[in-house]
DRENDO-1510 file (C-alpha; in Angstrom, 1 decimal, always signed):
<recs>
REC; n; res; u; v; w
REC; 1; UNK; +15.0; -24.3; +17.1 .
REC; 2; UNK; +14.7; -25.4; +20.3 .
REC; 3; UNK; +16.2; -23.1; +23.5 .
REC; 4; UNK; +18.9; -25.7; +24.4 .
REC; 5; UNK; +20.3; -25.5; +21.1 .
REC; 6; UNK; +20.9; -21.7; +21.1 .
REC; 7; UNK; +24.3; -20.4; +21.2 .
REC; 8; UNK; +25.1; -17.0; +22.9 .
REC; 9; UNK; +25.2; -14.2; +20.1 .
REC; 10; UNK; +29.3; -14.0; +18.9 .
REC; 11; UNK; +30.1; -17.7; +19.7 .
REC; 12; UNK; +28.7; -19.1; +16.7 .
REC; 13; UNK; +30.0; -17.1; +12.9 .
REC; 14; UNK; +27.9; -17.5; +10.0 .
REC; 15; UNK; +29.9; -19.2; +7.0 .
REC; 16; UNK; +30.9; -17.6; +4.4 .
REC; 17; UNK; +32.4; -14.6; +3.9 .
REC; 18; UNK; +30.3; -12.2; +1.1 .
REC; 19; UNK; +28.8; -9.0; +2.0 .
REC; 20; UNK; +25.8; -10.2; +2.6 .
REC; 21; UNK; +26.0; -12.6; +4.9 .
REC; 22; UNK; +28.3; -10.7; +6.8 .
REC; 23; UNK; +25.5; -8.2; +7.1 .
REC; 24; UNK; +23.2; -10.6; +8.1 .
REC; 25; UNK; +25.5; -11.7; +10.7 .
REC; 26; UNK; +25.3; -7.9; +12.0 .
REC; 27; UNK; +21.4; -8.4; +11.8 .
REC; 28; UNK; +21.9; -11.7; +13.9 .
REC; 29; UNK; +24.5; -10.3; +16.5 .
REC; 30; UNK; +22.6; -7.3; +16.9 .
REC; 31; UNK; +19.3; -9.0; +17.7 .
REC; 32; UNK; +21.0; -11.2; +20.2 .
REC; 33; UNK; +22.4; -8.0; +21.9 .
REC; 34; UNK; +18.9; -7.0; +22.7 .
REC; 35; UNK; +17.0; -10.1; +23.2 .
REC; 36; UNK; +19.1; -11.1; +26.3 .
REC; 37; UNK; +18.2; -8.1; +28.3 .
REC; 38; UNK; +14.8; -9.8; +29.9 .
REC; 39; UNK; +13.0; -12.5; +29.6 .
REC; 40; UNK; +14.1; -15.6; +27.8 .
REC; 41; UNK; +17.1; -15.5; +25.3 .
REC; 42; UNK; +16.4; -15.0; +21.5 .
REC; 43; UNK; +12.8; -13.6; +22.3 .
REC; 44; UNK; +12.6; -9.6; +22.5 .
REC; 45; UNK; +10.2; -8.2; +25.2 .
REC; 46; UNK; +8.7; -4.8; +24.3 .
REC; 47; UNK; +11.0; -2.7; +26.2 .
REC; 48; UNK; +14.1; -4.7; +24.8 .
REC; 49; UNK; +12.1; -3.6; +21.0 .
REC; 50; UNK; +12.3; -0.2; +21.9 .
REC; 51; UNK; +15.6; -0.1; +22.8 .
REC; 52; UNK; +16.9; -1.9; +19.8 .
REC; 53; UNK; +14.7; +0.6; +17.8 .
REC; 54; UNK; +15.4; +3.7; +19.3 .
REC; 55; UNK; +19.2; +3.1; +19.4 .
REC; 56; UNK; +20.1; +0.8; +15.9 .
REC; 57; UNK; +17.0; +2.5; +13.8 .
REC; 58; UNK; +16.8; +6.4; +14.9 .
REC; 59; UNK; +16.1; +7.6; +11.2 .
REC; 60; UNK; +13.7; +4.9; +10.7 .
REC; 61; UNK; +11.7; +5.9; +13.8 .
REC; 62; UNK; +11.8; +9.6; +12.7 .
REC; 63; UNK; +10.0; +9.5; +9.0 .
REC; 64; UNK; +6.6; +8.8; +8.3 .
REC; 65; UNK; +5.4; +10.2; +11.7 .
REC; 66; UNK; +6.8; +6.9; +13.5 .
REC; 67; UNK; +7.7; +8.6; +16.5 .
REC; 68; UNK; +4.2; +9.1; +17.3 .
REC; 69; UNK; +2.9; +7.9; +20.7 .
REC; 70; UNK; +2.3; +4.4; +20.5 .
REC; 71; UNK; +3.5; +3.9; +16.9 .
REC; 72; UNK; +6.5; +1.7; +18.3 .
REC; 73; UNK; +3.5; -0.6; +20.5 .
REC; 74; UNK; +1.3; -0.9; +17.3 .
REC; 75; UNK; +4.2; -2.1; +15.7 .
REC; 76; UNK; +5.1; -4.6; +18.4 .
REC; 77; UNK; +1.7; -6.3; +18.5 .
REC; 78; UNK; +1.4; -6.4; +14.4 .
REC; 79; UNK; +4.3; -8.8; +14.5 .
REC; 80; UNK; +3.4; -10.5; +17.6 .
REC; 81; UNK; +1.8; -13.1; +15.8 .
REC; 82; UNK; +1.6; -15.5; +18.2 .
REC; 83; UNK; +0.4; -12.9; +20.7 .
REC; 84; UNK; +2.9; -13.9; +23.4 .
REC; 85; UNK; +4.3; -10.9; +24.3 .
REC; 86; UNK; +7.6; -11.7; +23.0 .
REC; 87; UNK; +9.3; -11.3; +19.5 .
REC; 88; UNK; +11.1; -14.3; +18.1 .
REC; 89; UNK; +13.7; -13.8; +15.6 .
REC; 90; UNK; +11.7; -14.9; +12.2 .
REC; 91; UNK; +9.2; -12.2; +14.1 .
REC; 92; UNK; +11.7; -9.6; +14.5 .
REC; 93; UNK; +12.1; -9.8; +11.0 .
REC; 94; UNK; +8.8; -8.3; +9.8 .
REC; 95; UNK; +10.1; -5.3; +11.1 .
REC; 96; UNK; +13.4; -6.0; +10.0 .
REC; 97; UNK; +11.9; -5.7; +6.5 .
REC; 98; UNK; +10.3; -2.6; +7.2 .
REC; 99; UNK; +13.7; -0.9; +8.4 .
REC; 100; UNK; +15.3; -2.4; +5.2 .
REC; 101; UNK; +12.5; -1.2; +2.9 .
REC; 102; UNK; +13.1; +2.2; +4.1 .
REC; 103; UNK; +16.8; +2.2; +3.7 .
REC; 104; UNK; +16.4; +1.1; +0.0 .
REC; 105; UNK; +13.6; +4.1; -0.2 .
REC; 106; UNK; +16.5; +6.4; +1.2 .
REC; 107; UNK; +19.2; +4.7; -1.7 .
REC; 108; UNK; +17.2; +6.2; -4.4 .
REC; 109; UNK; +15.5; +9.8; -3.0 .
REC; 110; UNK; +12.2; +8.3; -3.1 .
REC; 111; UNK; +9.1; +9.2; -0.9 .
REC; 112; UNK; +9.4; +7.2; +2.2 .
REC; 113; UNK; +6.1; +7.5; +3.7 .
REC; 114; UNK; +3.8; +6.8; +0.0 .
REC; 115; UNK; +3.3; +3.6; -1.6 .
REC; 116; UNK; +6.2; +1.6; -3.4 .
REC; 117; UNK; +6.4; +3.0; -6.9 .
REC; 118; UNK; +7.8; -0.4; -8.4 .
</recs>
């Protein structure tokens, strides 16, 4: 998608009305909060990652030894994959998946640091 046919994050709803796309909408507006902070809109910039991190994914950050030094740059550059600096959305969501993975982890009291057990 190119950058002219971005919409600023609220003015555009996803259709449909189910649970889930409503949470994805969340996923969406949230995103869009952060990525307009610097830099070019819809692309995250590592301080604008941290932020989003640190403030929407605080129990994320603290398992699993994440709040290490430099755990939250590693993880920046691992989904980098174009190297520009910048996170993208379809980026973004590599950690997205991550944060999810964990939350599902949490749902059933399993370890959230060791291997999937599935």
């Amino acid at each position: 998608m190119s950058s002219s046919t971005h919409s600023h994050a609220g003015s555009q709803q996803f259709p449909g009305n189910c649970t889930l796309e409503k949470a994805l909408q969340t996923v969406v507006d949230v995103f869009h909060r952060y990525s307009i902070r610097q830099g070019k809109f819809d692309l995250l910039e590592f301080n604008d990652f941290r932020t989003l991190l640190t403030e929407q994914a605080p129990s994320f950050l603290t398992a699993c030894n994440r709040n290490k030094h430099g755990y939250l740059n590693e993880l920046f550059q691992e989904t980098d994959l174009n190297k520009d600096s910048e996170l993208s959305f379809e980026e973004f969501t590599i950690v997205l998946s991550k944060v999810a993975d964990d939350a599902h982890r949490i749902s059933h009291g399993s370890d959230r640091c060791g291997p999937d057990q599935d």
